[in-house]
C-alpha positions in Angstrom: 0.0 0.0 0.0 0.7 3.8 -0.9 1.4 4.7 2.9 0.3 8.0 4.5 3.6 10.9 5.1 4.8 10.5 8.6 2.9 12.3 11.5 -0.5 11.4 9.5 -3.0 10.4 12.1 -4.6 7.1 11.2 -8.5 6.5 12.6 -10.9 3.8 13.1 -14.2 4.8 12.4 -16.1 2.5 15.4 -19.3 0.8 14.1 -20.7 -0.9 10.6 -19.9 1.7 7.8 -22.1 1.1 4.4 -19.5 0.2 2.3 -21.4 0.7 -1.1 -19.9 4.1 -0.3 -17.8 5.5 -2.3 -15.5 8.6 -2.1 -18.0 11.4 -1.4 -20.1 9.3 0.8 -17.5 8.3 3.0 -16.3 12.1 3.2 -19.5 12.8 4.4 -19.6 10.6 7.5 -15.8 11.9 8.4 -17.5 15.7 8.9 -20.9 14.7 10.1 -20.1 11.5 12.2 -16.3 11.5 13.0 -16.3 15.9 12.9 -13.0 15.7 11.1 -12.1 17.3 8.2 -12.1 14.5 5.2 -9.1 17.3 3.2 -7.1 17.4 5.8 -4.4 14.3 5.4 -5.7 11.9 7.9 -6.3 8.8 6.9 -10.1 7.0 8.0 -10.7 3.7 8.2 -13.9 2.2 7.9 -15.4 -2.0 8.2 -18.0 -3.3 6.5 -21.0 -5.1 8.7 -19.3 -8.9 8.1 -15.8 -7.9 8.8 -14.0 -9.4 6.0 -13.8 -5.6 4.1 -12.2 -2.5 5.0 -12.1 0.9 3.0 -9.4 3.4 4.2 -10.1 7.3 2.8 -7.0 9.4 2.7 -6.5 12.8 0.8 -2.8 12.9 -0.5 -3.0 16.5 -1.2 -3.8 16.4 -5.1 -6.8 14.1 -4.5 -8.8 11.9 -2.2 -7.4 8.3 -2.1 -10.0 5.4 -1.5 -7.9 2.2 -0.8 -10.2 -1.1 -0.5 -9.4 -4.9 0.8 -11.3 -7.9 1.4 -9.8 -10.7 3.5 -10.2 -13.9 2.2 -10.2 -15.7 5.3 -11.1 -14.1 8.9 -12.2 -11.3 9.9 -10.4 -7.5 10.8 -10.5 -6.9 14.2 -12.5 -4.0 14.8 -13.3 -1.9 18.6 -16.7 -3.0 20.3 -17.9 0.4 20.5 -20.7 1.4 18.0 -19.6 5.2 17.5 -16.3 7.6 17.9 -12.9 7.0 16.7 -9.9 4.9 17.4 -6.6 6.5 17.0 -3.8 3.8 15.3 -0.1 4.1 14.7 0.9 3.0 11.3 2.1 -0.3 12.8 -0.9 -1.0 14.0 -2.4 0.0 10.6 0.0 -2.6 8.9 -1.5 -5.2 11.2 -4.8 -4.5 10.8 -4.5 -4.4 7.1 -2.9 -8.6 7.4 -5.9 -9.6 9.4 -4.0 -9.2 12.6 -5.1 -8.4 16.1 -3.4 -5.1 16.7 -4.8 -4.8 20.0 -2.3 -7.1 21.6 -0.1 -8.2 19.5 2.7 -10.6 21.3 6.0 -11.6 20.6 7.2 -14.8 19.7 10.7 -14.5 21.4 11.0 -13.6 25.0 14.4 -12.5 25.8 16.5 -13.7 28.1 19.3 -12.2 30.3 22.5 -13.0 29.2 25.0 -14.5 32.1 
């Protein structure tokens, strides 16, 4: 994926989103439902009611981006709340987007002191 210039803040849009939306749709819930500005370089993330899809809207500053995946298998891991916003990093992002659950994520390794 196109990533978003460092210090772009990623959200979560909480809740179903209608994902027949398309670019000015989607704007639309950012300043009615979220109260952000859609043109202002923050990326929005949004889940479709069975899970598997996500469509991320993200203006690049020549024109608004509208980035779409469906997971084959699983589900994206989404918040339990039905409305607001969650702020991501762009790690968590990238584990989002690969069906991951960025909510705790754990390492495979623990390290050991060395003696």
């Amino acid at each position: 994926m196109i990533g978003p210039p460092s210090g772009a803040r990623i959200w979560l849009a909480c809740g179903v989103t209608d994902l027949r939306n398309g670019f000015d749709g989607l704007a639309a819930l950012v300043q009615t439902q979220l109260s952000e500005h859609a043109y202002s370089g923050q990326l929005f993330a949004f889940r479709g009611r069975r899970g598997d899809r996500i469509k991320l809207l993200w203006w690049d500053g020549d024109g608004l981006c509208l980035f779409s995946k469906r997971l084959e298998h699983g589900r994206f891991v989404w918040p339990q709340a039905s409305s607001g916003t969650v702020h991501l990093t762009p790690a968590q992002l990238s584990m989002l987007l690969e069906g991951i659950d960025w909510r705790r994520p754990k390492r495979t390794h623990s390290p050991q002191l060395s003696a």
